[in-house]
N, C-alpha and C positions, 0 to 999 in steps of 0.2 A: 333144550338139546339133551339126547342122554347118550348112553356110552361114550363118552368123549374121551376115555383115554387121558391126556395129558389134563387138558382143559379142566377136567372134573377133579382130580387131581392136586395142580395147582394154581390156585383160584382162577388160580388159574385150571392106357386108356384109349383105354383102349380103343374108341369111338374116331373114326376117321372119315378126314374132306367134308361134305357136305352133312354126312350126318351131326358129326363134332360140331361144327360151327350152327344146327338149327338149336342143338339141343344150349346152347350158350345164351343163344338169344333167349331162348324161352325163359331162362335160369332170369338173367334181366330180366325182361320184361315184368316177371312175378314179383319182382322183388322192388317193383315202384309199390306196391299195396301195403309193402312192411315199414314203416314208422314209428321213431320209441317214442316212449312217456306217453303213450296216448294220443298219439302226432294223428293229423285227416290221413286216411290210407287212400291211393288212387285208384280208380276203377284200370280191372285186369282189361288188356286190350284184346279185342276180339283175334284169337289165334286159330279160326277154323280155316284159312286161306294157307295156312303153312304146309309145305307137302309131311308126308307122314314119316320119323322118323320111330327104329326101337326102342324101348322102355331103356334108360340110358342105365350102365351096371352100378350096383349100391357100392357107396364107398365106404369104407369102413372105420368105423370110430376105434380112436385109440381105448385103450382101458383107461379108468377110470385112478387117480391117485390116490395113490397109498391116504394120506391124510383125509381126504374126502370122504372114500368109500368107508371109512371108518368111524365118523361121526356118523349120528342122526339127529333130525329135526324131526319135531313135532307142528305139522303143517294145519294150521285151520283155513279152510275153505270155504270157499264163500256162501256153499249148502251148509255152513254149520258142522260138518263133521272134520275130524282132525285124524291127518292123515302119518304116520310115523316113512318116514324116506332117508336114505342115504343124504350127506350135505351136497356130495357131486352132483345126483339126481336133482336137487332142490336148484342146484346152484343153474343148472343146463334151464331149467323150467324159466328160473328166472332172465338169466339174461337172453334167451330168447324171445320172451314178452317184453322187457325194454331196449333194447334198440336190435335196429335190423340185421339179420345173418349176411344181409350184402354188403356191410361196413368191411373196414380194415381187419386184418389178424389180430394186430399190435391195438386196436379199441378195442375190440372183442375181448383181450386181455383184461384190460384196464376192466372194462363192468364187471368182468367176472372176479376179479379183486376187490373194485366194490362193495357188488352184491354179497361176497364173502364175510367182508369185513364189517358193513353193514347189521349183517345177521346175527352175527356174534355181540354189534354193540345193542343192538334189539335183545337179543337174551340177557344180556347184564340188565338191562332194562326189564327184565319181567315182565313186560305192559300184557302179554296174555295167560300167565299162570293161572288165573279164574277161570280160562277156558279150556286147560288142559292141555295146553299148547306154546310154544317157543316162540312162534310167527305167524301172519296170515298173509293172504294171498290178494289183501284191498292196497292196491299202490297207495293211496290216501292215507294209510294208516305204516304200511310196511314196506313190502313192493311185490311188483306184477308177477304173473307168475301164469306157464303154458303148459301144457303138457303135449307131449309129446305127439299123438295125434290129432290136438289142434294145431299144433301148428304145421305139423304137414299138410294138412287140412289149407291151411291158408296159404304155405309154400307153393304149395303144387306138387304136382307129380313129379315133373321135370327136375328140381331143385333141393326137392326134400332131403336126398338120400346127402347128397355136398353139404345143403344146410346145417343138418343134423349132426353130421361129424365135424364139421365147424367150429361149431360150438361146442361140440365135447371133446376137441382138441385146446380152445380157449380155457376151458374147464381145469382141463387134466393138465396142461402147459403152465399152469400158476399154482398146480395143488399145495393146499396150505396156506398159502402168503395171503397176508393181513395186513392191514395198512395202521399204524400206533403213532400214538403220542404219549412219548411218557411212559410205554411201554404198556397201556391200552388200548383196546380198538375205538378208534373215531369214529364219529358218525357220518359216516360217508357217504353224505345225500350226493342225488347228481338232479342234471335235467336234461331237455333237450336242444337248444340253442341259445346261446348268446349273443348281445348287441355291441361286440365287441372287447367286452369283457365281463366277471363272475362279478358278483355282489358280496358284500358282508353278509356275515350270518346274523349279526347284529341290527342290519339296517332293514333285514325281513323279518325275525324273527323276534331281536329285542335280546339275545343272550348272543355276547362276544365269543368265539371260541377261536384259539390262535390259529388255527389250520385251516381256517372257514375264511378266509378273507380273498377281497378282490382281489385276482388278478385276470394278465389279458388273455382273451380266448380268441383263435385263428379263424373260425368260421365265418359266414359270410350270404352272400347271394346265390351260392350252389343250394344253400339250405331250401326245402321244399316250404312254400308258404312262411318265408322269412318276414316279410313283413304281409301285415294284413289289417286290416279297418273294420271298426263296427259304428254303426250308423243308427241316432236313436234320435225320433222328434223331441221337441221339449216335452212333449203330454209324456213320451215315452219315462223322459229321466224324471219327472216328476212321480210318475208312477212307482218306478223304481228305489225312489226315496223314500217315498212313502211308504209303501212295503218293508223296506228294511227298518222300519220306526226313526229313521234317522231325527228326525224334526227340523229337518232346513225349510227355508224362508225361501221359497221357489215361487213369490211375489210378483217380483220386479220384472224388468226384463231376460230374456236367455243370454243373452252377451254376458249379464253381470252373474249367472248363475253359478261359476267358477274361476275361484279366484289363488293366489299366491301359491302358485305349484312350486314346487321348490326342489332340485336335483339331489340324487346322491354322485359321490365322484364317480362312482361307471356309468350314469347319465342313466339311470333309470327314475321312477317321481317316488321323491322321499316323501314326500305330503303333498295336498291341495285341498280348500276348501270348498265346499259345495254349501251355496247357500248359508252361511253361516258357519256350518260344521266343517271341522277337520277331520281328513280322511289320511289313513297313509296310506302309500302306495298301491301297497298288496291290498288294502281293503278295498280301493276304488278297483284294482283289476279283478278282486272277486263281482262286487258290484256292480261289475258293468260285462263281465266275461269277455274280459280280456286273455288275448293270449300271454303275456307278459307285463309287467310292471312299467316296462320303455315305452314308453306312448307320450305321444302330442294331442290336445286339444283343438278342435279349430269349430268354429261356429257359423251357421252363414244361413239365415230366413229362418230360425227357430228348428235348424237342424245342426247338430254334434256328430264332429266326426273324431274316433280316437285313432288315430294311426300309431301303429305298434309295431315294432320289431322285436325276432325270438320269442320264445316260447318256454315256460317254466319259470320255476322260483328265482333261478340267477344265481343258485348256491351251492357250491362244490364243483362238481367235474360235471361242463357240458359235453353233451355225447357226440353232437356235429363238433365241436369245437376238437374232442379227442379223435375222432376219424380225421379232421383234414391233418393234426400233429401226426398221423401214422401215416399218412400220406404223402406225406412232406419227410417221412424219415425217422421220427422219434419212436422209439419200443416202448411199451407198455409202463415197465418202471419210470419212463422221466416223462410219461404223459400223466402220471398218480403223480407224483415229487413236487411237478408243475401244480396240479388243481386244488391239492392238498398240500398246503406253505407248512415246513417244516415235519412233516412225516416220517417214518421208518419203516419198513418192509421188515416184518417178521415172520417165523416160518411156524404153523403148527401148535399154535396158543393153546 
C-alpha cells in the first residue's frame, strides 16, 4: 500500500404500480446467479414473457470515505500486471466478488470490514512485494475481486445501478474500521456456509489464533446447495489415491477401505484413514472435492457416497451465517465481535 497517511507513518422513486413492482422482480430474479466464495451461480430465468418496463433511474452512490479514498493499493491481477487503486475502489471490487449485493446491509457491512482488515493484514505480510504489489486478485491466495463492469455485466441491467451503490454505501458506511487484536489487524478469513457452527483455525490449519476459534453460526436450509453429495466407484477412489501418491492399501474390500474418522467439536472430520493412510479433514475434502470438510461416508456395492453440508474452510465469519444475523437484527459490529472471539474495532490504522 502506498500513500497511506497514518499507516506509513506509524508502523503503523420514483418508478410507480406496475412498473415498480416488474422492475423488483427483475432485481430478484438476477440475483439467484450471485453466490460468494465461489458458490454454483443459478441459471438467469427466462424474462422475455414480462411486459416491458423503463430503464429504471440510476441510484446514486454515496462518496466514498475520507480514510478509503486516501489509501492506495497496489493490485496484481491475474493478467500479471499491477494495478495502483484507491482502498475504497479495491474494497467495492472486492466485496462485490464475494458475497451477493442481495444479502443484508448490515453483512454487506461486515465483508467490507473484513476485506478491509484482511488487506492490511496481507500487507504486513509482504507475501507480493517481489511482484510489486500489496495484493492480488486470486481468492486462493488473497481475495476475489470484480470490477465494476463485470459485475454489472452479471447483475443485469435492471439491478446494477441499486447494486452498485450498495455496496458503495457498505464501503463508505465502515470507512476506516479494522478489525484488531492486540491492536493489530487479524486475519480475517471468512467463508461461505456453515454446519452449524465455525471451526478452529487450529483444527484447519494447524496454528491456534485466539480470534479464530469455534463458534456457532445461524445459517441453515435457506442456504442454496447446503448440503450436497459426491459419488465415486471404488476404481474411482482408487484412482484418486493413486494420483495423489498417497500409497494406501486399496486391496481389500471397499467397506474396509475407510476407517476411524474421527470429529472435531463443530462436527466437521478432524481425520480418517484411507487404506492405511491418515488423511485430515481438509486433505480428504481437497481429495475428493468436497464442498466442505462436514461430510459422512457411506458405502453400498463398491460405491461411496460423501454427504456434506456447507461450503468453505469453516474459519472466521461465515457469509450466509452473517446475512441470516442481519436478518434476524444484529448490525455489522456484533456480527464481526460474534465471528471474530475477542476483537476490537479500530478506526484508520
Amino acid at each position: 500500500m502506498r500513500n497511506w497517511n497514518s499507516w506509513r507513518t506509524m508502523s503503523a422513486p420514483f418508478l410507480t404500480g406496475l412498473a415498480l413492482s416488474v422492475v423488483l422482480l427483475l432485481m430478484s430474479l438476477t440475483a439467484l446467479g450471485d453466490a460468494p466464495g465461489g458458490g454454483e451461480a443459478q441459471p438467469t430465468p427466462d424474462l422475455l414473457t414480462l411486459p416491458a418496463v423503463p430503464t429504471p433511474a440510476a441510484v446514486p452512490e454515496p462518496d466514498p470515505g475520507e480514510w478509503d479514498s486516501t489509501q492506495t493499493l497496489r493490485v496484481l491481477g491475474g493478467d500479471g500486471q499491477v494495478t495502483e487503486m484507491t482502498m475504497a475502489d479495491y474494497l467495492w471490487g472486492v466485496t462485490a466478488a464475494e458475497m451477493p449485493a442481495s444479502f443484508e446491509e448490515q453483512a454487506l457491512r461486515a465483508q467490507a470490514v473484513c476485506a478491509r482488515t484482511y488487506s492490511l493484514w496481507k500487507l504486513r505480510a509482504k507475501s507480493h512485494e517481489t511482484d510489486g504489489a500489496d495484493i492480488c486478485t486470486d481468492s486462493s491466495c488473497c481475495q476475489a475481486y470484480i470490477s465494476r463492469e463485470d459485475a454489472a455485466q452479471r447483475w443485469g441491467e435492471g439491478a446494477a445501478s441499486a447494486y452498485t451503490a450498495k455496496i458503495a454505501s457498505a464501503v463508505a458506511d465502515t470507512d476506516g474500521q479494522v478489525l484488531t487484536y492486540e491492536g493489530a489487524p487479524i486475519q480475517a478469513v471468512f467463508f461461505s456456509s456453515a454446519s452449524g457452527a465455525t471451526e478452529d483455525a487450529e483444527a484447519v490449519w494447524g496454528r491456534a489464533l485466539p480470534y479464530l476459534v469455534s463458534v456457532d453460526s445461524p445459517e441453515g436450509e435457506e442456504v442454496p446447495n447446503y448440503r450436497s453429495t459426491v459419488t465415486l466407484t471404488a476404481e474411482q477412489v482408487r484412482k484418486v489415491a493413486a494420483e495423489a501418491g498417497l500409497g494406501a492399501d486399496l486391496s481389500g474390500e471397499p467397506s474396509g477401505w475407510f476407517q476411524n474418522l474421527t470429529r472435531t467439536a463443530s462436527g466437521r472430520v478432524a481425520g480418517v484413514e484411507l487404506g492405511g493412510v491418515s488423511l485430515s479433514g481438509g486433505a480428504a475434502r481437497n481429495l475428493f472435492a468436497l464442498r466442505s470438510a462436514c461430510f459422512d461416508i457411506s458405502q453400498e456395492d463398491g460405491v461411496f457416497t460423501f454427504s456434506v453440508t456447507g461450503y468453505g474452510h469453516g474459519v472466521g465469519m461465515s457469509q450466509y451465517g452473517a446475512n441470516a444475523m442481519a436478518r434476524e437484527g444484529s448490525g455489522w459490529r456484533e456480527i464481526l465481535t460474534h465471528y471474530y472471539t475477542g476483537t476490537q474495532l479500530q478506526t484508520g490504522l
